[in-house]
N, C-alpha and C positions, 0 to 999 in steps of 0.2 A: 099680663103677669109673666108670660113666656120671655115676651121681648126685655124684661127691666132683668131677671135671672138672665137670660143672655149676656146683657151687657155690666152685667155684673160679672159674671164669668169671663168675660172679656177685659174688663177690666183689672179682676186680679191676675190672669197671663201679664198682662200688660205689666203691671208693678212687678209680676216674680220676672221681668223679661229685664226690666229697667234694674233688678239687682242685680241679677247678673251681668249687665254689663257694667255697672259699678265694680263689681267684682273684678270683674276680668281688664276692666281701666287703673284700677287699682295696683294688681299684678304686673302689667305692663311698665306704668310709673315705677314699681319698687324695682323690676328687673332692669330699666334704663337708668334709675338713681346708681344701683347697685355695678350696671357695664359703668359707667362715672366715676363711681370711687375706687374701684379694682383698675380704672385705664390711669385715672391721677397716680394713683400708689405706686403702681407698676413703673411708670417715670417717674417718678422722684426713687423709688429704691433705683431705678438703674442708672439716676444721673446725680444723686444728691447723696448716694450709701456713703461712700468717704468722708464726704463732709462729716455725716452722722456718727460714722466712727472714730475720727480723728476729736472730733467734740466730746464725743462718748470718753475718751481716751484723756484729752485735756482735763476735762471736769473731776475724774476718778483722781488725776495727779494732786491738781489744785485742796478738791475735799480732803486727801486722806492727809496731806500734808500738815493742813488745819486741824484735826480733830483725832489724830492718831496719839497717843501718849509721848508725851516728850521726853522725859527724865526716864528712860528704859534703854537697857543697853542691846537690846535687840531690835530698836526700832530701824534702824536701817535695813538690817536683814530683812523684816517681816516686811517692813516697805516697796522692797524688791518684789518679795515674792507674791504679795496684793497686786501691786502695777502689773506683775507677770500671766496673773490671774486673770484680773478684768481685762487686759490688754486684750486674752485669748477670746473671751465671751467677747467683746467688742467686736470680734469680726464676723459672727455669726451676723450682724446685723446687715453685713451684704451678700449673705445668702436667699436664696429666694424661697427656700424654707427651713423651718430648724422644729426638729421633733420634741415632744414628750420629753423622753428618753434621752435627748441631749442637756435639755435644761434640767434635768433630775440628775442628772450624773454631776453637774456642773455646783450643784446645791449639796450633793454627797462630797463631792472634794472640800466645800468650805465646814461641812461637820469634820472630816477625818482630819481637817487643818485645826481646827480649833480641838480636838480634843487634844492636840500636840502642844496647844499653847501653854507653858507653865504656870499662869500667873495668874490670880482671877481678876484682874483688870485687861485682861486678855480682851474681854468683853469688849468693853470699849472700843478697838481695835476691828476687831471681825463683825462688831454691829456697823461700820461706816462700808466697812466691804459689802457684809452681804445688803445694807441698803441702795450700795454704787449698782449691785446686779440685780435688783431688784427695779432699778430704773431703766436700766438696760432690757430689761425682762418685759417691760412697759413698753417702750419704745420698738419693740420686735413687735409687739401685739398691737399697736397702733396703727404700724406699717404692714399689716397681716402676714408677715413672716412666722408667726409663731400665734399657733391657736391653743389655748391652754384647756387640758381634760378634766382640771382638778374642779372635785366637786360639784360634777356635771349631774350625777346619782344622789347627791343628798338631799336631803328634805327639809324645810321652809325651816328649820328647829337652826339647822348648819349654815343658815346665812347668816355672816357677818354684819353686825348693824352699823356700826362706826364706820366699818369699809364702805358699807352701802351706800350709806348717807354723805358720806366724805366725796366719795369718786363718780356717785352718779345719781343721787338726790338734789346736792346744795347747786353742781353745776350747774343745773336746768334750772333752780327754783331762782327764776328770773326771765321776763319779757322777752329783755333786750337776748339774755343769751341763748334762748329756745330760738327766739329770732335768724340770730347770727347761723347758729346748728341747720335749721331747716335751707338757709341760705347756702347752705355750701354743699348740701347733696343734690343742687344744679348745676352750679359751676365754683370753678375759686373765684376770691374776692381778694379784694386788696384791701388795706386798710382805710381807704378814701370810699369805697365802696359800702364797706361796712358802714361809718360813718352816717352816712347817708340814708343806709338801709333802717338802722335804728333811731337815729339824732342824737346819736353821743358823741362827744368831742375829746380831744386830748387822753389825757390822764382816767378820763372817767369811764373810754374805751376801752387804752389799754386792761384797766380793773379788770372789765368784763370778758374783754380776749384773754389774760392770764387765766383765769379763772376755768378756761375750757381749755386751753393749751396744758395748765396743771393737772388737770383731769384726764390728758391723754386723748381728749375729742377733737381736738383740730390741732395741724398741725403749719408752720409758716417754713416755706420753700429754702428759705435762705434768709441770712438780714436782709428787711426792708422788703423781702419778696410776696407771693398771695399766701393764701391762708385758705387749705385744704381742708377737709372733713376726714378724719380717721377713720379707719374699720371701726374702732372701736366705738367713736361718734355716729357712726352709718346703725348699726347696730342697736346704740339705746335708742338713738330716734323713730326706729322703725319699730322696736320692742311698745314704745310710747305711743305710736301710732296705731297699732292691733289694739294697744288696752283700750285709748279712746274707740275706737271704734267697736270692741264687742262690748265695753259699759253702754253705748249709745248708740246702740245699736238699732231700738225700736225707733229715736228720731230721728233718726238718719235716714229711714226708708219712706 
């Protein structure tokens, strides 16, 4: 009897020794994922910020040109002074960090502008701005230049459901793009790679790469170039990966 309680007690060491090295292999994997996407980011903000910003910059021209009021005798004015706007939030995007406090100031200037506007089709007008900086805003947190503190403290009542499900629900809910996501906090992939990785071809790839690029999860180096995992892609994967793991957590062990 002595000897089977031995090795019974022997045994369960043995399993508490074996979680914790799951544990600690765990840890290891999410800190080497994680040196991987801070070394990718880090080169591309210091060799590809321009590009970002000068795209940043084209894009704001192009939308507000399209979708500003046309028959207003202030639209050139207000025109100026939008481009002059984003132009300036654009450059934050080759900073290596941008606070709190600066994108709050930056979202107080578009209230005290809009309350100057005269006109209630104003709207129209300062909704195409403030959705230009609010992409810009995306793109800073992608690139982990800009960690956002907003509604860090509120409770399960203050999440957003439509945001939720929009920008980091529908993303995932798919094979192929959970696939692609876990692929890229090893290495970048090219689009031939990816291909391969999933079995989708053409048009039916690109789908599923938009699909995570619009969400702000992975990011492509340049035209034609690899295809990075965002902070912000690092991030839900690993958030995904803790929940799998403490739901199942008894079979895993």
């Amino acid at each position: 009897m002595g000897a089977v309680l031995g090795s019974l007690t022997e045994i369960r060491e043995l399993k508490h020794e074996i979680s914790g090295l799951r544990a600690e292999l765990k840890r290891f994997i999410e800190r080497a994922n994680q040196q991987h996407v801070d070394s990718v980011l880090g080169d591309i903000k210091k060799n590809y910020a321009d590009m970002f910003t000068n795209h940043q910059i084209d894009t704001a021209k192009s939308n507000l040109s399209a979708h500003m009021i046309n028959d207003c005798a202030m639209r050139e004015k207000c025109f100026e002074l939008f481009m002059d706007f984003l132009q300036n939030t654009a450059r934050h995007i080759k900073d290596g960090q941008v606070s709190e406090e600066i994108i709050q100031s930056y979202r107080e200037q578009m209230q005290t502008l809009r309350k100057k506007g005269p006109y209630d089709r104003c709207d129209t007008c300062f909704s195409e701005v403030h959705r230009l900086f609010e992409k810009q805003v995306d793109l800073m947190q992608s690139l982990g230049i800009y960690n956002s503190v907003r509604n860090k403290t509120g409770s399960d009542s203050d999440v957003p459901e439509e945001i939720v499900v929009k920008d980091l629900l529908e993303p995932l809910a798919s094979v192929q793009r959970f696939q692609i996501l876990k692929a890229l906090t090893v290495q970048t992939r090219t689009f031939s790679d990816i291909s391969q990785l999933t079995g989708l071809r053409g048009g039916n790839l690109l789908f599923h790469i938009k699909k995570l690029n619009d969400a702000s999860m992975i990011l492509q180096r340049h035209e034609r170039g690899d295809y990075i995992i965002t902070d912000k892609g690092y991030k839900t994967l690993t958030a995904i990966s803790e929940l799998f793991q403490t739901l199942h957590l008894g079979e895993l062990q």
